[in-house]
C-alpha positions as CSV (number, residue, x, y, z in Angstrom):
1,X,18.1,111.4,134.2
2,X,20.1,114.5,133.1
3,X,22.9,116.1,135.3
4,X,24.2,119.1,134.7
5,X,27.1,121.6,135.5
6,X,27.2,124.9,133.4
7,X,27.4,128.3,133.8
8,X,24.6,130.6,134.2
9,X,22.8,130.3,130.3
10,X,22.5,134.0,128.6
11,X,19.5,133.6,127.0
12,X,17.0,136.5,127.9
13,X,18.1,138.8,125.0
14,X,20.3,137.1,122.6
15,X,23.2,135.3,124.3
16,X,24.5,132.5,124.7
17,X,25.5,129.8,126.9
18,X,28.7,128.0,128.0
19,X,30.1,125.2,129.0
20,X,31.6,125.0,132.5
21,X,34.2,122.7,131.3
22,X,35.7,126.2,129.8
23,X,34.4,128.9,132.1
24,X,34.7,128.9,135.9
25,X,31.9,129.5,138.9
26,X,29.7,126.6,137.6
27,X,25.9,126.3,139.0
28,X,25.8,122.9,140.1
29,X,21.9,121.3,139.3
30,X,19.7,119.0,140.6
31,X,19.2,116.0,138.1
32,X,16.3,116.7,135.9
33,X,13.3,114.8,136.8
34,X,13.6,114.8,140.4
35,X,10.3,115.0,142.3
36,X,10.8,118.5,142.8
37,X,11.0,119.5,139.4
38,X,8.0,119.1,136.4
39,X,9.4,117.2,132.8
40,X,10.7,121.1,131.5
41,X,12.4,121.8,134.5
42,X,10.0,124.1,136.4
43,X,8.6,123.5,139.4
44,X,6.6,127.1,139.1
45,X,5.5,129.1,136.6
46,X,5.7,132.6,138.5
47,X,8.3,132.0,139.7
48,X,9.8,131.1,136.7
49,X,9.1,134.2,134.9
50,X,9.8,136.9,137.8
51,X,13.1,135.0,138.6
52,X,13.9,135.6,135.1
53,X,12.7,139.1,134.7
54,X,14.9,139.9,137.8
55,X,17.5,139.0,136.5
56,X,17.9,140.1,133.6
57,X,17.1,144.0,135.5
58,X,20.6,143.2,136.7
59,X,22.5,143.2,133.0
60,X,23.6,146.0,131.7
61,X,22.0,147.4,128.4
62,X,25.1,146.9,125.9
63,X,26.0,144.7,123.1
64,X,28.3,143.1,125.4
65,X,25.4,142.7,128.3
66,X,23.6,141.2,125.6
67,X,25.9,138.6,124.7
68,X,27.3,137.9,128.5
69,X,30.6,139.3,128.0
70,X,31.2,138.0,124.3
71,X,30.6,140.6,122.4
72,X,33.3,139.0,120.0
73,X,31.2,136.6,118.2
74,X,28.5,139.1,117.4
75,X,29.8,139.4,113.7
76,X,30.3,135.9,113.4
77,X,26.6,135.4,114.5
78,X,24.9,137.8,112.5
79,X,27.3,136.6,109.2
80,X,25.4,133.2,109.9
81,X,22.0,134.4,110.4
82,X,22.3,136.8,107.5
83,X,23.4,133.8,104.8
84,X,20.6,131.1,106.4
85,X,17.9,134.1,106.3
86,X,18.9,134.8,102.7
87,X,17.6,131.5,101.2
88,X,13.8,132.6,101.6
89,X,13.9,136.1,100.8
90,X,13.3,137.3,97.3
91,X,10.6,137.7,94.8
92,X,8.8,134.6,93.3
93,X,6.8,131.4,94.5
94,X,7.6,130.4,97.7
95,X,9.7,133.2,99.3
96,X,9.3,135.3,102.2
97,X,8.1,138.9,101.7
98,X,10.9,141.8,102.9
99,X,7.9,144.2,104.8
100,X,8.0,143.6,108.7
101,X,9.8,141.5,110.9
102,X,9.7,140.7,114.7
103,X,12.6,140.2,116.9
104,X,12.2,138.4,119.6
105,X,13.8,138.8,122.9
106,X,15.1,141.5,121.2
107,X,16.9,143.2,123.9
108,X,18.6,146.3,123.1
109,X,18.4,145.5,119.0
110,X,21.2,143.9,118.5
111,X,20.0,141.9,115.8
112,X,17.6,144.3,114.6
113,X,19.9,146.3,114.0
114,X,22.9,144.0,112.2
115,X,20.4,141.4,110.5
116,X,16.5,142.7,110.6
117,X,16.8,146.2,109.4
118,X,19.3,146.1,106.1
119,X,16.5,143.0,105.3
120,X,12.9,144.3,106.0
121,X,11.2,148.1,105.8
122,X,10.2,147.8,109.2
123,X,10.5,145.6,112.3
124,X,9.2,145.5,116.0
125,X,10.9,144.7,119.1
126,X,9.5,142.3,121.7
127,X,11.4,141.9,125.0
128,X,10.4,141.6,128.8
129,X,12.6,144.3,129.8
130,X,11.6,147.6,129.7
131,X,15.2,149.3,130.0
132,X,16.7,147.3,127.0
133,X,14.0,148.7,124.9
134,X,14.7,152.3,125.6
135,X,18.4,151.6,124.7
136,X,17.0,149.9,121.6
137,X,16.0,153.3,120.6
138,X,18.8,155.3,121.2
139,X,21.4,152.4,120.1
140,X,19.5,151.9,116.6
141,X,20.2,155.9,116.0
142,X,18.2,157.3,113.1
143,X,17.3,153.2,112.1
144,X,14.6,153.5,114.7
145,X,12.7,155.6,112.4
146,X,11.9,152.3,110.8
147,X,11.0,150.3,114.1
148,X,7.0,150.5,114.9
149,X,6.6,149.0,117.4
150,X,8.4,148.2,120.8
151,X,6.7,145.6,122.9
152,X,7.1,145.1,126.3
153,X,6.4,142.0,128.0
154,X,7.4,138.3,127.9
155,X,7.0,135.9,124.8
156,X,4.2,134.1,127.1
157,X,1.8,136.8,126.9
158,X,2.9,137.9,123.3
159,X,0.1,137.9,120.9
160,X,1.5,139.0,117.6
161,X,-0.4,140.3,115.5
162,X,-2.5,138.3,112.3
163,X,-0.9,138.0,109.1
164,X,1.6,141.4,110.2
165,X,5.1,139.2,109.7
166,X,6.8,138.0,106.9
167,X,9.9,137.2,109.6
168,X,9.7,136.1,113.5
169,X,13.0,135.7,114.6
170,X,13.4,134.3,117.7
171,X,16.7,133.8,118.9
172,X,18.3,133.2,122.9
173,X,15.3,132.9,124.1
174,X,13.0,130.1,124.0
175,X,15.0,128.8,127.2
176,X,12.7,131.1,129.1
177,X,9.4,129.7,128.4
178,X,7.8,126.6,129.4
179,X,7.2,123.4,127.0
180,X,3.8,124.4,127.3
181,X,4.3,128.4,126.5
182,X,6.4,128.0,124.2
183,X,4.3,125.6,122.2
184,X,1.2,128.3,122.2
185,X,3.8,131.0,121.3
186,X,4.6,129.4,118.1
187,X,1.5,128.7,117.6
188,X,0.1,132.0,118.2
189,X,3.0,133.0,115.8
190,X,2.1,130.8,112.9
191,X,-1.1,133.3,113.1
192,X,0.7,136.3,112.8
193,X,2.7,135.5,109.9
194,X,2.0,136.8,106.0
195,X,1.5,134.3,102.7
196,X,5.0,132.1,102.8
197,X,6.0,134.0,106.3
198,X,8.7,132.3,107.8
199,X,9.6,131.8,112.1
200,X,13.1,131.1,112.7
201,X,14.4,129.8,116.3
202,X,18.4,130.3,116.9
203,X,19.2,128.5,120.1
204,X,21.6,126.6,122.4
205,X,20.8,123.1,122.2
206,X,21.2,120.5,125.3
207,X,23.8,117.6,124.3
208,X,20.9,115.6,126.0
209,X,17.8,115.8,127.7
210,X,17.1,119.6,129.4
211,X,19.5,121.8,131.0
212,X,18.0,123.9,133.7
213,X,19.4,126.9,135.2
214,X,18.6,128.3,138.4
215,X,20.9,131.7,138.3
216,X,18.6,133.2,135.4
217,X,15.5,130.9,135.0
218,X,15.6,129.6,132.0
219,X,16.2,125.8,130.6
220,X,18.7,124.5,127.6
221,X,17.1,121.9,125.1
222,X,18.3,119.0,123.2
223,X,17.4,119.6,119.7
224,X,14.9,116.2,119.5
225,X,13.1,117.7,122.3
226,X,12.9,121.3,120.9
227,X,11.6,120.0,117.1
228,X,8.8,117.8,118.8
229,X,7.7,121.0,120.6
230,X,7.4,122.8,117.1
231,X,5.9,119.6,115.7
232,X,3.2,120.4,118.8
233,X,2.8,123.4,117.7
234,X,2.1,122.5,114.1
235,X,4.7,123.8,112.4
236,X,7.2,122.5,109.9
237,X,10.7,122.6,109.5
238,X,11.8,123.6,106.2
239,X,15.6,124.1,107.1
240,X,18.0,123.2,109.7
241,X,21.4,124.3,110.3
242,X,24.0,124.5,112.5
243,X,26.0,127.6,113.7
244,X,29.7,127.2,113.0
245,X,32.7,128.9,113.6
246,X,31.5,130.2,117.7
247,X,34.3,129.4,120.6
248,X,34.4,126.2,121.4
249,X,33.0,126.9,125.0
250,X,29.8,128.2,123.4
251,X,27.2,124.9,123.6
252,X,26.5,124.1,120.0
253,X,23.5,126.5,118.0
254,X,21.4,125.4,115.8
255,X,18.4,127.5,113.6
256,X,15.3,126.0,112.7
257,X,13.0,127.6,110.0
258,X,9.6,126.9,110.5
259,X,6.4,127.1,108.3
């Protein structure tokens, strides 16, 4: 049994989470696995989803907004993603393909913008909030020439589209799905992905068990429990790292690339 004390987790549209030992006005949790609460922390789906929705109407459509008020480690996160992304691009047996890329829980492009678009020709955007994307056109400038696509609704009822990727980045997000949903997203990704495609998750990770969060619906994994859900799904993973060099308050981030 897993108690918890953390501030609200920013994981809608790329942000992360902290630790309440560093930031004040902790949500104080019920121990997970009460009889009130299913194994991932839900105890209802639709509410799950609207809570989450709801919220994240209330955050304002900046970098900043994006990242719950650090917009300071935005470099360092892109820097990361960009070097572990690099390994499987290129020409040759076995990498990934520079055409299209998703971003998922895209919000207002933040990382299409810094780590999708100097990559790949084109990308599309996926995120639940309507608003964010029509700041993700005006804050991309004349890059959103190369976006086709903007997607509105949640990763739940995302069906990408077959063999269209040769990228699904999915970072900040997969808090906001249940085991189950997020087990048939990546699944339903694994179909949309082109010849050596690649899925990458970049998420908080739980120090142990699952962290849920009442302020903006969503739920922090511990990494053993977030690789058996890709396992689930029937995926691989090819790489593992850890993000370095984030505040110390910032729970610890690790990115998966999947096959």
């Amino acid at each position: 049994m897993v108690y918890s004390l953390i501030y609200h987790s920013i994981q809608g549209s790329n942000h992360p989470v902290y630790n309440d030992a560093y930031v004040g006005s902790p949500t104080y949790l019920s121990p997970l696995g009460s009889s009130d609460r299913m194994g991932d922390g839900v105890q209802n789906e639709t509410v799950f989803y609207s809570k989450a929705e709801n919220y994240w109407r209330e955050v304002a459509p900046t970098v900043d907004g994006m990242l719950g008020g650090y917009g300071k480690i935005s470099n360092i996160d892109i820097d990361g993603s960009k070097k572990f992304l690099q390994k499987f691009l290129g020409q040759g047996e076995g990498k990934t393909g520079n055409g299209c890329a998703l971003d998922c829980g895209a919000g207002i492009g933040r990382i299409t913008k810094r780590l999708l678009l100097p990559l790949f020709n084109t990308v599309d955007l996926v995120d639940v909030t309507q608003e964010f994307l029509d700041q993700a056109k005006v804050y991309l400038g004349d890059d959103s020439k190369r976006v086709e696509n903007y997607f509105c609704l949640g990763l739940q009822d995302f069906i990408p589209q077959d063999r269209r990727y040769d990228v699904i980045w999915i970072q900040w997000v997969i808090g906001h799905l249940t085991d189950d949903h997020l087990v048939e997203f990546l699944h339903r990704c694994r179909g949309g992905l082109r010849p050596e495609g690649l899925i990458v998750i970049k998420d908080n990770v739980a120090y142990e068990g699952v962290i849920p969060d009442d302020v903006d619906s969503s739920v922090c994994r511990e990494l053993a429990l977030v690789k058996s859900l890709v396992t689930r799904a029937g995926l691989t993973i090819v790489c593992e790292e850890q993000q370095m060099n984030f505040p110390d308050e910032i729970y610890q981030v690790h990115q998966l690339a999947l096959r």
